[in-house]
VEXBA-245806 format. One record per atom (N, C-alpha, C, O, CB): x, y, z. Coordinates in steps of 0.001 Angstrom, whole numbers, padded with zeros to 6 digits, always signed. Each point is the difference from the previous one (the first is absolute). Glycine has a CB too. Example, Ala and Ser with C-alpha at 12.3 -4.5 7.8 and 13.67 -1.06 7.14 Angstrom:
<nodes>
+013190-005690+007800;-000890+001190+000000;+000900+001200+000000;+001036-000019+000665;-002928-001154+000581;+001542+002223-001966;+000820+001190+000060;-000770+001090+000730;+000509+001108+000169;+000675-001736-002314;
</nodes>
This chain:
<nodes>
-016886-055772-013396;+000821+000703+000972;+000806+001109-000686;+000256+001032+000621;-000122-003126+000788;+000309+001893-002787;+000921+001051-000443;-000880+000870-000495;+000465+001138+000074;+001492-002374-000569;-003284+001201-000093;-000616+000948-000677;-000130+000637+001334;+000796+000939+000019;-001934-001912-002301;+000526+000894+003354;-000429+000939+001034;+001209+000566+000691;-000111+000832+000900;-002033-002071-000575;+003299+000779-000752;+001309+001075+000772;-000052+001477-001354;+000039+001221+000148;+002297-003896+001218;-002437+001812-002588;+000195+001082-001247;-000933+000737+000444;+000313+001144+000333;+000419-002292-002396;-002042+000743+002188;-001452+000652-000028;+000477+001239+001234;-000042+001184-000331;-002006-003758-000357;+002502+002171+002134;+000262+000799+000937;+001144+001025-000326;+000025+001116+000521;-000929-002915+000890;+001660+001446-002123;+001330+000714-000720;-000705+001257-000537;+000074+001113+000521;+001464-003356-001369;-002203+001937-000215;-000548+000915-001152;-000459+000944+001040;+000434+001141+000156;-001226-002715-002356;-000411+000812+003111;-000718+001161+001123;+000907+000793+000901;-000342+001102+000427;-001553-002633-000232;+002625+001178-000011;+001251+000716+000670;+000243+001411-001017;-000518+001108+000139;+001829-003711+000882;-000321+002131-002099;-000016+000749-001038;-000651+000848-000289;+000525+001085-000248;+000083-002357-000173;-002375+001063+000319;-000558+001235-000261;-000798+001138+001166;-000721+000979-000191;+000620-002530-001957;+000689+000805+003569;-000375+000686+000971;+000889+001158-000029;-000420+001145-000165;-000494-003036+001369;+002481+001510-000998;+000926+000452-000344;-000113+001296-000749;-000216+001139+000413;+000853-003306-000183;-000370+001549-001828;-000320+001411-000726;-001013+000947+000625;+000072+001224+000110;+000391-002426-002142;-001409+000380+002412;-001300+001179+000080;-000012+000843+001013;-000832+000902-000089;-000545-002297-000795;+002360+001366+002258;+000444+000731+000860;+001063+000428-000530;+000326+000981+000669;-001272-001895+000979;+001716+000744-002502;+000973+001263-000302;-000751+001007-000364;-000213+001042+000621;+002013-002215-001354;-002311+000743-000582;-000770+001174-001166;-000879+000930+001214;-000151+001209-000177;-000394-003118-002540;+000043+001286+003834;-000940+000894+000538;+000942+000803+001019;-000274+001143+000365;-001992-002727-000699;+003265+000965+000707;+000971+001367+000825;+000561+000788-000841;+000319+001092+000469;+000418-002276+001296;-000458+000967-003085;+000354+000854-001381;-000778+000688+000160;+000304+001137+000361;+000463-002306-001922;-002330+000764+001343;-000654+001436-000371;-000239+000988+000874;+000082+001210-000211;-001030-002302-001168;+000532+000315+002762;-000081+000978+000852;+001288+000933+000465;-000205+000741+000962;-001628-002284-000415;+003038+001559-001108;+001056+000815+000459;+000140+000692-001252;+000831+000906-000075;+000333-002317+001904;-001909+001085-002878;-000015+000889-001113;-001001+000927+000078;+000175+001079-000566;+000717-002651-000696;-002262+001286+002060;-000680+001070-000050;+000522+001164+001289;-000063+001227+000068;-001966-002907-001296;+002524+000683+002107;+000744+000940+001214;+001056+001199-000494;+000314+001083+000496;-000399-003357+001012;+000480+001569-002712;+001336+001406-000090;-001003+000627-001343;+000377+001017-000583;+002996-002282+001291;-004123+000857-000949;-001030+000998-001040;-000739+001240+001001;-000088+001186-000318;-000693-003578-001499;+000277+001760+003124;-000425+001013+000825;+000854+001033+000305;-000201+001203-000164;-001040-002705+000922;+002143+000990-000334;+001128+000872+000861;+000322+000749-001061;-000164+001171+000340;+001224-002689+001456;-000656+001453-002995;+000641+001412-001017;-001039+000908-000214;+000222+001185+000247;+001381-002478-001690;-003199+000792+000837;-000848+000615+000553;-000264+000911+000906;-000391+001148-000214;+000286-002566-000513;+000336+000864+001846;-000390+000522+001145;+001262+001385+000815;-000055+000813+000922;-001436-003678-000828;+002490+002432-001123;+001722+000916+000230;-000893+001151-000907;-000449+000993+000571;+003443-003036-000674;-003196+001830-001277;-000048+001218-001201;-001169+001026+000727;-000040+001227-000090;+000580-002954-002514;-001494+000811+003367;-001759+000756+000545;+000774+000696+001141;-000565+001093+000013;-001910-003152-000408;+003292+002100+001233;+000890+000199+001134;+000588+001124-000635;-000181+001090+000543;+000596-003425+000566;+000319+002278-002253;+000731+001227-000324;-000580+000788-000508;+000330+001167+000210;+001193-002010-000362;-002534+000580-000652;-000940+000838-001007;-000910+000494+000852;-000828+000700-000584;+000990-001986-001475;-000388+001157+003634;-000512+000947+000690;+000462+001091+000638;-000584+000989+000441;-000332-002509-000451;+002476+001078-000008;+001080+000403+000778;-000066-000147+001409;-000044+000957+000772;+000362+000415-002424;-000325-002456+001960;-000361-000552+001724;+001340-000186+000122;+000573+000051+001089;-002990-001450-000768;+003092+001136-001605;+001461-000677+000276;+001126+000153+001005;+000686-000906+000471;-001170+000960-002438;+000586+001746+002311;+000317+000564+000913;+001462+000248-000827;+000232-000668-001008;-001901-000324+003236;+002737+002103-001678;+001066+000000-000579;+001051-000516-000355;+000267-001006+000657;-001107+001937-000120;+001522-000685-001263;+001435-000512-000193;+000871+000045+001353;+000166+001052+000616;-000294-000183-003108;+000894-002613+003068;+000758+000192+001211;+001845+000311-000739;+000603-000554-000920;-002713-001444+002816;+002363+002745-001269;+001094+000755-000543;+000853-000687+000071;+000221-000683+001000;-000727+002484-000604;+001394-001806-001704;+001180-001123+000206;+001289+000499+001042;+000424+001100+000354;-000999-001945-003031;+000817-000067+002861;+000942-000264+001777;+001190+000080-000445;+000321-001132-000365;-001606-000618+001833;+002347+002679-001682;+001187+000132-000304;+000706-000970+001255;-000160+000112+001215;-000179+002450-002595;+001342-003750+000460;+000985-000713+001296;+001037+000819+000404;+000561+000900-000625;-000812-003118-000161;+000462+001757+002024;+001253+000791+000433;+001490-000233-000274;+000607-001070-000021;-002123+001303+001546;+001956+000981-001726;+001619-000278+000073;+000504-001023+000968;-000051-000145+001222;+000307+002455-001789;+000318-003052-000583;+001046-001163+000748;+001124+000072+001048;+000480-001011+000514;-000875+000389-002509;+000777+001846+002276;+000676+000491+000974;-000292+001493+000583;+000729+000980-000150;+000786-002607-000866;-002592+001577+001625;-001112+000878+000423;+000384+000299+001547;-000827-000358+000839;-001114-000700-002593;+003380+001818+002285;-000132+000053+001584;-001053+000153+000837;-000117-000600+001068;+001781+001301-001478;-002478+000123-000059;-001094-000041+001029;-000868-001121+000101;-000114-000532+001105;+000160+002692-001371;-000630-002574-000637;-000477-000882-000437;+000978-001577+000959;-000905-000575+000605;+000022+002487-003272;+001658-002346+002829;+000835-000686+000446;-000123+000163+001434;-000406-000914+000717;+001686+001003-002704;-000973+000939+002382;-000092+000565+001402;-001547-000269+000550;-000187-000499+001110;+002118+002470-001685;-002767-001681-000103;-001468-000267+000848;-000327-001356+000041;-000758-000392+000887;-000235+002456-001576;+001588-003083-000394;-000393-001160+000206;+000950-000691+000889;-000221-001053+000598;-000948+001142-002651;+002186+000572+002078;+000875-000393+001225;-000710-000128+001234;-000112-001060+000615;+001894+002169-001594;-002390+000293+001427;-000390+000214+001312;-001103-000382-000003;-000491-000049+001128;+001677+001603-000604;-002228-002055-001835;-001217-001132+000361;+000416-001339+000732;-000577-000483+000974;-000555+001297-003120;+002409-001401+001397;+000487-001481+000130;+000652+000185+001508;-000159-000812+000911;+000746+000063-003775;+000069+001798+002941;+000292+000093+001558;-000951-000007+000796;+000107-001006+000700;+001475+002068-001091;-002923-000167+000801;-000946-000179+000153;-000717-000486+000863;-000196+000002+001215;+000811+000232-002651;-001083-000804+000179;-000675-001824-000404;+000736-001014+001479;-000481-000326+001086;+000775+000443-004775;+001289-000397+002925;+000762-000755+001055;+000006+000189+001718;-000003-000913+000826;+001298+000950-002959;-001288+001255+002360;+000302-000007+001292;-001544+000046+000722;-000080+000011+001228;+002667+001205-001608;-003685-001194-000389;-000846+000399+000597;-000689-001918+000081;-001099-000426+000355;+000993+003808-001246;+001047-003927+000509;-000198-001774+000285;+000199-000047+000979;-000035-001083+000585;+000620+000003-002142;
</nodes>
């Protein structure tokens, strides 16, 4: 009785490992594709342009204040 719990143990064990190692590899060849497949993307230049960085707004921006005012007003009355 105890050898066949060990015996089932061990088989456990190496089922175990053997589904890690195989989701290991396959997410290792997945991000092997994908950089690949980024460098073949740029090196054709499919990449398309640079999106322009988004200056934040002033923290005390009246206008800016005022339009989101009259969104939130809006919004409300049109409940």
């Amino acid at each position: 009785m105890t050898a066949e719990i060990l015996d089932m143990l061990g088989q456990s064990g190496v089922l175990a490992v053997l589904g890690m190692g195989t989701v290991f590899g396959f997410l290792i060849i997945m991000i092997i594709s994908i950089e690949i497949a980024g460098k073949t993307i740029r090196g054709l230049g499919w990449a398309g342009g640079e999106t322009p960085a988004v200056k934040p707004a002033a923290k005390n921006d009246p206008e800016l204040t005022a339009a989101i005012s009259a969104a939130v007003n809006e919004y409300r009355s049109s409940r």
